[in-house]
C-alpha positions as CSV (number, residue, x, y, z in Angstrom):
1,X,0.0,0.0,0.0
2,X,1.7,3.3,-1.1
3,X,1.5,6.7,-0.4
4,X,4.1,9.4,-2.0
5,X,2.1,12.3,-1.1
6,X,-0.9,10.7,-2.8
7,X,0.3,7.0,-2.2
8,X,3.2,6.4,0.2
9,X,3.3,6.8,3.8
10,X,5.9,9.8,4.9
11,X,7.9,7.8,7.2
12,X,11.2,8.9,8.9
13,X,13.7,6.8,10.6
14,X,15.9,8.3,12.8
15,X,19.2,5.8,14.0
16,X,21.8,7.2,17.0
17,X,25.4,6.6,16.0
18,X,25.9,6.5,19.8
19,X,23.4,3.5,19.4
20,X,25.3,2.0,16.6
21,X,28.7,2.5,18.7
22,X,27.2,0.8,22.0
23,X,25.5,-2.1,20.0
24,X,29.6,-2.7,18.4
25,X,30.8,-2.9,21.3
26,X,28.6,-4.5,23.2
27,X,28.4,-7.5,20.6
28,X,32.2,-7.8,19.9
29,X,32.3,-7.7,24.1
30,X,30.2,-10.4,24.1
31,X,31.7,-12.8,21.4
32,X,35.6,-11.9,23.8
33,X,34.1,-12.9,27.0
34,X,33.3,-16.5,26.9
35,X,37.3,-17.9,27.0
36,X,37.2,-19.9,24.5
37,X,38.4,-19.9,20.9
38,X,38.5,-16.3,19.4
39,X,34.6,-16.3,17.2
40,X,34.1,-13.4,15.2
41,X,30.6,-12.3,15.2
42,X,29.1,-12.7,11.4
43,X,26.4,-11.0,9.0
44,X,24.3,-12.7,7.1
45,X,21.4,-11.4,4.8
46,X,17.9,-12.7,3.9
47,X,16.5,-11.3,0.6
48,X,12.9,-9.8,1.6
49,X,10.1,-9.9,-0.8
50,X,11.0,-10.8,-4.9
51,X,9.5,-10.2,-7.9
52,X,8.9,-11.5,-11.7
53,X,7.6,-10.0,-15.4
54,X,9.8,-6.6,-14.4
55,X,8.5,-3.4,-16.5
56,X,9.1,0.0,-15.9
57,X,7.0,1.7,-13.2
58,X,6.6,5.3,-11.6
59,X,9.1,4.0,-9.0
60,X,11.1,2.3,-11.3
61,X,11.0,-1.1,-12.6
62,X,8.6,-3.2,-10.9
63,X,7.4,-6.8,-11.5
64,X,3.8,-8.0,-12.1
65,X,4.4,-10.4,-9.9
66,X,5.0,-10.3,-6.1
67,X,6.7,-13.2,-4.1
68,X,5.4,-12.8,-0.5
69,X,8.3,-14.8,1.1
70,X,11.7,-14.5,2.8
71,X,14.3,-16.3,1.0
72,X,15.7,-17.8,3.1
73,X,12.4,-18.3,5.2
74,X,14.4,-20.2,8.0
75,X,18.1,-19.5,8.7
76,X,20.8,-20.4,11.4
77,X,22.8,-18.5,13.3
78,X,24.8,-17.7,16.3
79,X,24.6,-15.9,19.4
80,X,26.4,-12.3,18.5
81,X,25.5,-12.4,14.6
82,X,23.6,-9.9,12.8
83,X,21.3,-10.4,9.9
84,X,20.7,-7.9,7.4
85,X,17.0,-8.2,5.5
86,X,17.0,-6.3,2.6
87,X,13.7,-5.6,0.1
88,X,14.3,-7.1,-3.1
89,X,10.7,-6.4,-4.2
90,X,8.4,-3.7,-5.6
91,X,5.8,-4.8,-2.7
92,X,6.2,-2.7,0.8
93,X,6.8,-5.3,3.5
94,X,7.9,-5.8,7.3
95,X,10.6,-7.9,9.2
96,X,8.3,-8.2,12.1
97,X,9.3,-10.3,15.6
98,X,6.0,-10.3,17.8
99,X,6.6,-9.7,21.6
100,X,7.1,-13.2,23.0
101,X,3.5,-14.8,23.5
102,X,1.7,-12.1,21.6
103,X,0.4,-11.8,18.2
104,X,2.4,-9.5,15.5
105,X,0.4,-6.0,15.4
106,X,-2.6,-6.1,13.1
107,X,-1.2,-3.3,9.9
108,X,-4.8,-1.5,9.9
109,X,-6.7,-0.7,12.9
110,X,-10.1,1.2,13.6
111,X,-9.2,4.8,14.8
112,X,-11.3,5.1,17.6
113,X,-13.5,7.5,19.9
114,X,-17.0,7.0,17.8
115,X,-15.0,7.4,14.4
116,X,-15.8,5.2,11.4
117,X,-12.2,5.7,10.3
118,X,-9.5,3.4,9.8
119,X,-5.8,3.9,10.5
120,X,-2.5,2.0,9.5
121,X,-1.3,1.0,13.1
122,X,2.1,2.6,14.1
123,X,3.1,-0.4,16.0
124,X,3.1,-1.9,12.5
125,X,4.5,0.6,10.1
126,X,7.4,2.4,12.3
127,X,10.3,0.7,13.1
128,X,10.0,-0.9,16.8
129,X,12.6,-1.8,19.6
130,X,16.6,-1.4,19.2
131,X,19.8,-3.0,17.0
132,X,19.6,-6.1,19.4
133,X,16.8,-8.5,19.6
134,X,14.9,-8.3,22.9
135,X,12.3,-11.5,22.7
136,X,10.2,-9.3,25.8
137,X,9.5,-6.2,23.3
138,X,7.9,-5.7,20.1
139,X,10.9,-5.3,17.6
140,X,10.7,-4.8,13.7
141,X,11.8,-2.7,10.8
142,X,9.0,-0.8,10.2
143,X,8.0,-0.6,6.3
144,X,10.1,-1.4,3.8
145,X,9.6,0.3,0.4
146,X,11.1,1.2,-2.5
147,X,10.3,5.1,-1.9
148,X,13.3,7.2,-0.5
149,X,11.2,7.9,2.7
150,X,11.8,4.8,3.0
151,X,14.3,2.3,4.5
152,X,14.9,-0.8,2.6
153,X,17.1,-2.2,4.6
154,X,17.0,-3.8,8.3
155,X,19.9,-4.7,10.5
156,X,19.0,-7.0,13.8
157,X,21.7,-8.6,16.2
158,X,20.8,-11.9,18.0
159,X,22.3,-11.7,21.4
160,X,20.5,-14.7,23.3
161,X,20.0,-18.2,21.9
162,X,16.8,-19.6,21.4
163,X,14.4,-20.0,18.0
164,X,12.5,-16.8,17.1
165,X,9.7,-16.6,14.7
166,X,8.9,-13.1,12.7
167,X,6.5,-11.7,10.1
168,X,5.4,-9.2,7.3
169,X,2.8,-7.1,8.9
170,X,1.5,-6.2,5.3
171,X,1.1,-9.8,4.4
172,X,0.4,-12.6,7.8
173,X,1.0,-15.5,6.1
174,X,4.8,-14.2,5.0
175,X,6.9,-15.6,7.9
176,X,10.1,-16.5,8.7
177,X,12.1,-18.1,11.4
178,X,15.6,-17.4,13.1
179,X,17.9,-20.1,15.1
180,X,20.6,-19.0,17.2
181,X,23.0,-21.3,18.0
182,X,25.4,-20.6,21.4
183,X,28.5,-18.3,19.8
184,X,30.8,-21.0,18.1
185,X,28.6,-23.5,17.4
186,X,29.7,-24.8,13.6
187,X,27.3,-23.1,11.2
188,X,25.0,-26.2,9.0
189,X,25.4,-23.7,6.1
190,X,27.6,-20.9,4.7
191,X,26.1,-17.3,3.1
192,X,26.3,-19.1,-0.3
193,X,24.8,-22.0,0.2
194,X,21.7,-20.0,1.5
195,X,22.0,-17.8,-1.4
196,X,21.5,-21.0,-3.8
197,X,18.7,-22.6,-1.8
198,X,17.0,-18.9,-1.6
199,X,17.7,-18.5,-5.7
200,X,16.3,-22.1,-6.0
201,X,13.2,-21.0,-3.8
202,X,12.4,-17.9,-6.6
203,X,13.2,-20.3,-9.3
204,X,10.4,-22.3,-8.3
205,X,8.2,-19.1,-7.6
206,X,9.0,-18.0,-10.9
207,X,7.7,-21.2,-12.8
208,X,4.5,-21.2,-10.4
209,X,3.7,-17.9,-11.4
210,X,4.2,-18.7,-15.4
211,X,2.2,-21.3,-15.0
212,X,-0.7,-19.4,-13.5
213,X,-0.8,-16.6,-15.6
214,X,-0.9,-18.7,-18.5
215,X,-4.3,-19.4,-17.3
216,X,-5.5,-16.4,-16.4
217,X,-6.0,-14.2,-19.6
218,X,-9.3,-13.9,-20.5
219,X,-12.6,-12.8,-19.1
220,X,-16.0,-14.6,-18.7
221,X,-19.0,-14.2,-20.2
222,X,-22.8,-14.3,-18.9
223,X,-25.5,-13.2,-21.2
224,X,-28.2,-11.6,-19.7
225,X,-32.1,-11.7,-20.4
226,X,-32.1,-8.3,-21.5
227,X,-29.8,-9.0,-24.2
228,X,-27.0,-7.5,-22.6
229,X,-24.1,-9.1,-21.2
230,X,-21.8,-9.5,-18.5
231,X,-18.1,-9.6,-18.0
232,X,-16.4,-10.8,-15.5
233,X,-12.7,-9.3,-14.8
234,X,-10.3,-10.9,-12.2
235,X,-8.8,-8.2,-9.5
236,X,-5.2,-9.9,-9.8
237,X,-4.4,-13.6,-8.3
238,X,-2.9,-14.3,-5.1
239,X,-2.0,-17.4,-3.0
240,X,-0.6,-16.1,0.2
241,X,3.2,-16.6,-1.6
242,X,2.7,-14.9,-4.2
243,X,0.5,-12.0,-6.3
244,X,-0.3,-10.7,-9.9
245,X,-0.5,-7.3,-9.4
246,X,-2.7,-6.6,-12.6
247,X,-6.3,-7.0,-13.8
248,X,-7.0,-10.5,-15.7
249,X,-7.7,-9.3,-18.5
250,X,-6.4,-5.6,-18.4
251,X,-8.2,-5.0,-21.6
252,X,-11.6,-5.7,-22.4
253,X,-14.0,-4.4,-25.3
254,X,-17.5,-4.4,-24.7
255,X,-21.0,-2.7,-25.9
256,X,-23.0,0.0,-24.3
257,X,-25.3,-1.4,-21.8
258,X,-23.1,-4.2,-20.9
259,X,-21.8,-4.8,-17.4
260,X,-18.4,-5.6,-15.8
261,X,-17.8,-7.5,-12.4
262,X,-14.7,-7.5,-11.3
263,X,-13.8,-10.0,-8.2
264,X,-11.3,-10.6,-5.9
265,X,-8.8,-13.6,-6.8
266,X,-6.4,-13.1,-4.0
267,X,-6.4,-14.2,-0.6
268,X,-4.6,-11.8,1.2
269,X,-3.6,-8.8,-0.7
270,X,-6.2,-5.7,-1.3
271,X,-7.1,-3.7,-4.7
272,X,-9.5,-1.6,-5.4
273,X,-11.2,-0.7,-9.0
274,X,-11.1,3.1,-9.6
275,X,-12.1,5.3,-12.2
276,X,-10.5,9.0,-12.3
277,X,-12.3,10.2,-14.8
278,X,-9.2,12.5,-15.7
279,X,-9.3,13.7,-12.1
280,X,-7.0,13.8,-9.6
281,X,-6.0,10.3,-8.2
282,X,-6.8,10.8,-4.1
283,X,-4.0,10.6,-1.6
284,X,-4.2,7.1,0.3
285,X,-3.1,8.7,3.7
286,X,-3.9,11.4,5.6
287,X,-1.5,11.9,8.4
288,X,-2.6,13.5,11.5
289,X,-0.3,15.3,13.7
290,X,-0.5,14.5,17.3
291,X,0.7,16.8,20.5
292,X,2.3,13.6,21.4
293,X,3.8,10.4,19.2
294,X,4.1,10.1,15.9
295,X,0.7,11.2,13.8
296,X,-2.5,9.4,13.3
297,X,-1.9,7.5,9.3
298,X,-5.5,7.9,8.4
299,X,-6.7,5.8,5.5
300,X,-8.7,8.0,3.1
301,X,-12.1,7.3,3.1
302,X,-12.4,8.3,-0.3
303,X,-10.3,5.2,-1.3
304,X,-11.2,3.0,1.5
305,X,-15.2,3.0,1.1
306,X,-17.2,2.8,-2.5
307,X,-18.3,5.9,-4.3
308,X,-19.8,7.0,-7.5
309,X,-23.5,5.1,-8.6
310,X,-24.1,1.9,-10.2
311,X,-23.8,2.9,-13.8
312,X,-20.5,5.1,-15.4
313,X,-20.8,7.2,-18.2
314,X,-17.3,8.7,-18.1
315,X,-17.2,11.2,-15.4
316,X,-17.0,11.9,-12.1
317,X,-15.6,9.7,-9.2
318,X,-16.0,5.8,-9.5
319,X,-14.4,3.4,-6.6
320,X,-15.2,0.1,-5.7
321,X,-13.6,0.9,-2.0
322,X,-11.3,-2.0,-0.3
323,X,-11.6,-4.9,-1.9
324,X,-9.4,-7.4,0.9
325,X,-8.2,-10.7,-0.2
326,X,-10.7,-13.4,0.7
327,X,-8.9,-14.2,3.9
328,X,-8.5,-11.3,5.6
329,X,-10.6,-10.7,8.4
330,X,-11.9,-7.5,7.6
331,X,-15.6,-6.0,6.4
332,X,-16.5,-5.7,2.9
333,X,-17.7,-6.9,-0.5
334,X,-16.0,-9.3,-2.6
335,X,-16.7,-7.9,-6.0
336,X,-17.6,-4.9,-7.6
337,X,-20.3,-4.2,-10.8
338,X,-20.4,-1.0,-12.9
339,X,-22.9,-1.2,-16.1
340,X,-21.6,0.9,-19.0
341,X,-24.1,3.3,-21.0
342,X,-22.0,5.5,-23.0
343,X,-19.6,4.6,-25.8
344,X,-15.8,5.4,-25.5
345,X,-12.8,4.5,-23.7
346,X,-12.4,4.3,-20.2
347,X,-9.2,4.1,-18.1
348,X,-8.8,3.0,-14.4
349,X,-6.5,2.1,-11.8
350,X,-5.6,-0.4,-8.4
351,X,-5.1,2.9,-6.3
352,X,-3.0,0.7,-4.3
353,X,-1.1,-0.8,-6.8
354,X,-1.0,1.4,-9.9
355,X,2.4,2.3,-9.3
356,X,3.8,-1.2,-10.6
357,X,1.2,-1.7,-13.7
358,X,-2.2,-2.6,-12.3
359,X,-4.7,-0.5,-14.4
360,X,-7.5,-1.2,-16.9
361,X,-8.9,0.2,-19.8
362,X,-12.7,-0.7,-20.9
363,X,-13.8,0.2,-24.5
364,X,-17.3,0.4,-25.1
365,X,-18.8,0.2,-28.3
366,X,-22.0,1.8,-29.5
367,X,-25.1,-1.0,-30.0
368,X,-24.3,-3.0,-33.5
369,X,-20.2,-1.6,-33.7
370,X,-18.1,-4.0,-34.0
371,X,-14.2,-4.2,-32.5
């Protein structure tokens, strides 16, 4: 979910060089003290996030498809070392540890105090806790995104041994797991040998995506009683590892009268279906500053809930609202119909997603015309 002004969250993240000097210490302290054989602590990295079917975008190159997923998603390590997560994707995500029996933060939360309104949760977005892993305190990156607001990436040290479970707040069922191993305890693998398993891992999520989209192009059909029909367009595809960030098909021709449905076909990641009408695309957050903290990230309502009527013409404001993936806990419809009454072509966009390639365009034909 983005926000640049209009689409990315404005996030700062402020590190203390005294921080950084302590934690260097303190680490290389640790690895001295335990008498035996001189161990130098290591750093290892973990790709976050990947991607597939790369084409420019207004950030840059992004892929249609997302891989929700760690690579590695489980990695060994010991006491002292730090691992450095860096975003490989076009996706914003989280390196998330939960407070020990607690759940990870939920990344959109009702704001509170009779309001209707819904807010991306701090706890979720911002980074959390300090440079070494504290199992008793919420600790995490805070997003990751390709934005320059933005970090993308996140350095942890492991100081106590023990196996430690983490997640991406933007997407639950992304989740990795660390190992720490006493300090000079021999290592199962080397960096490169989790690089190959990781590469083999996108391989594989590579050729499950090509093999999906293959069957995924084109839209269905339902004639209606009134002669009309109806077309049914797929809000992108998504399996919990990964996502097609575009609209199956993107382009459709149909005749004036005709209807479009577009449903979800994801379970976890959100879209909407918006039409702009040459207006201005809305700004997905609204922050509000607070006397105290950081500021309330409000979600616009304007892109949150539906708008516009039942039929489009070609102007004015048309949103489906949220559309959440079929397993996420959260209110709303599945689907979204607009009948079309007026020939000529008519562009629209995923507000969240438009940014890497998901948009539409529906051509309507005049009664009798063909294509």
């Amino acid at each position: 979910m983005k926000s640049d002004s209009h689409k990315r969250l404005v996030l700062c993240v402020f590190v203390s060089a005294a921080m950084l000097v302590i934690f260097t210490c303190g680490a290389l302290a640790q690895t001295q003290s335990n008498g035996t054989s001189q161990t130098t602590p290591m750093s290892w990295t973990v790709l976050v996030g990947g991607e597939a079917a790369i084409e420019p975008g207004e950030y840059g190159p992004a892929g249609a498809w997302q891989f929700m997923r760690f690579y590695p998603e489980n990695i060994t390590i010991n006491a002292g070392d730090t691992i450095v997560w860096k975003l490989t994707s076009s996706e914003p995500h989280t390196v998330t540890f939960p407070k020990s029996g607690q759940q990870i933060p939920s990344l959109i939360i009702p704001e509170g105090n009779g309001s209707s309104g819904m807010l991306f949760n701090p706890m979720a977005i911002l980074p959390q806790g300090g440079p070494i892993y504290n199992e008793t305190e919420l600790t995490g990156s805070g997003q990751m995104d390709v934005a320059p607001n933005f970090p993308k990436e996140y350095n942890l040290t492991f100081a106590e041994t023990g196996n430690f479970e983490y997640y991406c707040a933007f997407h639950n069922m992304m989740k990795g797991r660390v190992t720490v191993q006493q300090a000079g305890t021999p290592y199962p693998k080397t960096q490169e040998q989790i690089d190959s398993d990781a590469s083999k891992l996108k391989v594989a999520d590579m050729e499950a995506a090509l093999k999906i989209g293959s069957k995924t192009e084109m839209a269905s059909e339902e004639p209606k009683s009134d002669g009309t029909t109806k077309y049914v367009i797929k809000m992108g595809y998504g399996d919990g590892n990964i996502s097609w960030m575009r609209f199956v098909p993107a382009n459709i021709t149909i005749k004036a009268g005709d209807s479009i449905e577009w449903i979800r076909d994801d379970v976890e990641t959100p879209h909407t279906v918006s039409f702009l009408s040459v207006g201005k695309e809305p700004e997905l957050v609204l922050p509000e500053p607070q006397e105290r903290g950081p500021p309330k990230f409000v979600l616009n309502p304007v892109v949150l809930k539906p708008a516009g009527g039942g039929t489009y013409n070609g102007t004015g404001y048309f949103n489906s609202g949220f559309i959440w993936g079929s397993m996420v806990p959260m209110p709303g419809p599945g689907n979204y119909t607009l009948s079309f009454d007026k020939p000529g072509i008519y562009d629209y966009i995923c507000i969240l997603h438009d940014y890497m390639g998901m948009k539409g365009r529906i051509t309507v034909l005049k009664p009798g015309e063909r294509a």
